[in-house]
Phi, psi and omega in degrees: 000133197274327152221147172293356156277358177327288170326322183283297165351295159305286174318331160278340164291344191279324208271321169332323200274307181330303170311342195261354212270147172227093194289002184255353183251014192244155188278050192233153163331140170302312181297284173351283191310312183308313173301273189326320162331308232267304127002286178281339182266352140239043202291320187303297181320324182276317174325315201289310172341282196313342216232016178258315185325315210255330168310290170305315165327303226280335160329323258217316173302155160218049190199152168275165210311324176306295202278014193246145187287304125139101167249124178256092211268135180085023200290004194020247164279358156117028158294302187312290171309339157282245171023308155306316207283307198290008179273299177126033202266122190324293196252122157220145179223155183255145206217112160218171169291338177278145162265313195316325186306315192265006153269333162277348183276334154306343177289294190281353174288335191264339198253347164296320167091045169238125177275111175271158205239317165238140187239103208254187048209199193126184201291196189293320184288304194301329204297304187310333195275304187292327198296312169306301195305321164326326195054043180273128170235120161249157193254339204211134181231062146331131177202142162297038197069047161230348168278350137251046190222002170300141197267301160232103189304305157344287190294313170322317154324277175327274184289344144332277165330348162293334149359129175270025170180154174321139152177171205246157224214109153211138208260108150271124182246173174270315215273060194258113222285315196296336161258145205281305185321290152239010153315306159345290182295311186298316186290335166314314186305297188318288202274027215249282161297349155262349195249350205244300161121154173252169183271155178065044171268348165230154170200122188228149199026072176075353196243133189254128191270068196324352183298152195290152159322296217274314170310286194301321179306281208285348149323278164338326121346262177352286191291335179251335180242066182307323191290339178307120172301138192306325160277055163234347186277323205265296161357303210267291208297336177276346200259357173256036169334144166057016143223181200254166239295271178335296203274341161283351171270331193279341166270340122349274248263331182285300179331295160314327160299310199233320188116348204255178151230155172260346197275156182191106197285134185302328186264155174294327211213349182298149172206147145298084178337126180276339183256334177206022147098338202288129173276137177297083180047071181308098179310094167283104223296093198308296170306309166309307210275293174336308182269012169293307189298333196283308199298353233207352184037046165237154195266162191222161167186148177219126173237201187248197169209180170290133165308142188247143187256158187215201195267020182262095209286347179308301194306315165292014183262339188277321160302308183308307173302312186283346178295320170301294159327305194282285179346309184282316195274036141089185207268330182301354206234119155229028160303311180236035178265147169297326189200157167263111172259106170306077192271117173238154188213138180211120230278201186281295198309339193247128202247060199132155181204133148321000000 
């Protein structure tokens, strides 16, 4: 990187423009604006995220920055990809699965006065599909706090790797199984969102539902099998924790059929939008997805990351001790790490996954 404050640079430039913004007069979504709100009253604390992220990324170039691809994948309202561009990054696009997202992100880029160079979306197989046909070589594919709302991490992996060229792939996520501490705090969250529901916690066709996880599998149950007894309804619906609408019928449908169910989810407590697949801050088995990615002849590394200090000084004092701590026990110990970054490398040689 040709100067080492790029990053620091970018960010104030990013929050200067940001600041110029007048969010109740922009044509977005409620949810949307909150996340922008939500952002600038805490912009130092996220900066710091993003800017631990992109310090590992940018380890990964061999070309300078001008000349490198940017994919901000899962981008929501567009901070990470303004954040690129204002970086200097030649090319950068933006990927989310809603079109409301990439319409809104279109929005507010323009009203930033920042230029994204791709607007993707849809699910992985279309983004892929799109990257090839486009003939987009990304050198860097980044997200935020989205791989533990990936529905099926596995597959997902796999058509990723369908890239027609290298590049290198990191995920940072909050949901870090390896601290006790908030492994903890997340399964209140799973069971919380399967049995009671949150507000705007599910969403189907654009409209967001406060109902438990667990209410909609058995609507869905209800609605495709009526004939079905009610307790095999209440059954079905509990034992099909973590999956989504299609694959809950189809485990129905094996039921009706055989008597049995085969499916049967490994955590105690991850649960699933039943509509659209998003995990409630999924725990993920670290050691399984590693010897998946390796078995997958992709290179893998999962590291920690840092606490971010904000203006409450008690708390930063305590963060500052535990930084000292995460420092000495090496980048691998995510015992007392806040998040986790997930780095996949996917070398020149490899044209693809079966």
């Amino acid at each position: 990187m040709e100067d080492p404050n790029l990053i620091t640079k970018a960010i104030d430039k990013l929050l200067s423009k940001l600041k110029l913004l007048n969010f109740q007069n922009l044509n977005i979504s409620e949810c949307c604006r909150n996340y922008l709100i939500k952002y600038l009253d805490n912009y130092s604390f996220y900066m710091s995220l993003y800017s631990q992220l992109l310090q590992k990324a940018f380890k990964k170039l061999d070309k300078p920055v001008s000349e490198s691809t940017f994919i901000d994948y899962g981008g929501g309202c567009g901070i990470l990809s303004f954040l690129a561009k204002e970086i200097g990054f030649g090319t950068v696009v933006y990927s989310d699965v809603f079109q409301i997202s990439v319409n809104e992100a279109q929005l507010i880029s323009r009203r930033l006065n920042i230029t994204i160079d791709y607007y993707i979306c849809g699910e992985v197989k279309e983004f892929t599909d799109k990257i090839n046909l486009y003939n987009i070589r990304p050198d860097l594919i980044c997200s935020f706090d989205v791989l533990e709302h990936i529905y099926d991490l596995e597959s997902w992996i796999k058509t990723i790797a369908d890239i027609e060229t290298e590049f290198s792939l990191l995920f940072m996520t909050s949901a870090n199984p390896c601290n006790p501490f908030i492994a903890n705090r997340l399964k209140k969250m799973h069971i919380k969102s399967e049995n009671k529901g949150f507000e705007n916690n599910i969403r189907c066709n654009d409209m967001y539902l406060n109902t438990s996880s667990l209410e909609e599998r058995e609507r869905i149950i209800r609605n495709k099998f009526p004939d079905l007894k009610n307790d095999d309804i209440k059954r079905l619906a509990l034992e099909s924790r973590g999956l989504i609408k299609n694959d809950i019928e189809k485990v129905v449908c094996d039921y009706i059929k055989t008597g049995n169910i085969f499916y049967k989810i490994k955590h105690p407590t991850n649960t699933c939008d039943p509509y659209t697949g998003s995990w409630t801050e999924k725990l993920i088995d670290l050691k399984q997805l590693k010897i998946f990615i390796k078995d997958i002849n992709l290179t893998v590394n999962i590291s920690n990351s840092f606490y971010s200090y904000s203006d409450k000084k008690i708390i930063n004092v305590f963060k500052y001790l535990l930084n000292q701590i995460i420092r000495v026990l090496g980048p691998k110990n995510l015992f007392f790490s806040p998040a986790f970054i997930l780095e996949i490398q996917k070398p020149l040689t490899q044209n693809g996954l079966s």
